[in-house]
N, C-alpha and C positions, 0 to 999 in steps of 0.2 A: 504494500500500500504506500508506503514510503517513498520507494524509488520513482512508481509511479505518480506520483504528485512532483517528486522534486523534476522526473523526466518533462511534465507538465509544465511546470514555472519555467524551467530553463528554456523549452520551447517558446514559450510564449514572450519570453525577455529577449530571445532571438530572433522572433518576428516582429519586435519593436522597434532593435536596433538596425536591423536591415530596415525596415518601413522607413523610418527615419535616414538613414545614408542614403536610401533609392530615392527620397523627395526632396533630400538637396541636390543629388545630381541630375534629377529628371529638370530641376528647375533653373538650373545654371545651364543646362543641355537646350533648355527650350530660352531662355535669354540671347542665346548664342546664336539660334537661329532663326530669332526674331527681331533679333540686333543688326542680324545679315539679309534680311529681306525674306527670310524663307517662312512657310506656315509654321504656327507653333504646334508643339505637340499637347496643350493642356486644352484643346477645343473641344468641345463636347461630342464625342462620338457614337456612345448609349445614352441613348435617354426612354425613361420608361417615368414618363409624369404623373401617372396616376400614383403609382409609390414614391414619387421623390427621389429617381433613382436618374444622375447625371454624370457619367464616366467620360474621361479624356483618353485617349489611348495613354499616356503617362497615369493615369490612374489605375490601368489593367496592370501596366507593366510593373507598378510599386507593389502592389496586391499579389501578385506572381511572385515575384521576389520574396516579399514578407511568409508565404505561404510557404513557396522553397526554402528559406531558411530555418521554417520551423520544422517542415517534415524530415529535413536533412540533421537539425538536431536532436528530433525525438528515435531518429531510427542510430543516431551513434550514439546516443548514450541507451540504447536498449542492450547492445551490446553486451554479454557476461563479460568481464576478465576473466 
């Protein structure tokens, strides 16, 4: 019970901290290329208005990431020694 809470927390603290690193670079990524004349990537791509729901392609790509990071730290620390 133990491990599996702590595999949990740590998961979930590593899908914080990638969410976080992917939304500063998706946002310096789209400054750059909206500074150079190019479409930005935080334009709304999903939209589902009856739920409130408004995704940018930079908003799939941090959510991927976030998700990745947490699946890749719950499966090594499942791990026995």
């Amino acid at each position: 019970m133990r491990r599996t809470l702590l595999r949990f927390v740590l998961s979930v603290s590593a899908a914080a901290v990638v969410a976080i690193v992917a939304a500063i670079a998706i946002a310096i990524l789209d400054l750059y290329l909206v500074g150079h004349g190019h479409a930005g990537i935080l334009r709304d791509s999903i939209s589902w208005p009856a739920a409130g729901v408004h995704l940018s392609i930079g908003d799939i790509v941090m959510l991927g990431l976030a998700l990745l990071g947490a699946a890749f730290v719950w499966i090594l620390f499942g791990r026995r020694p």
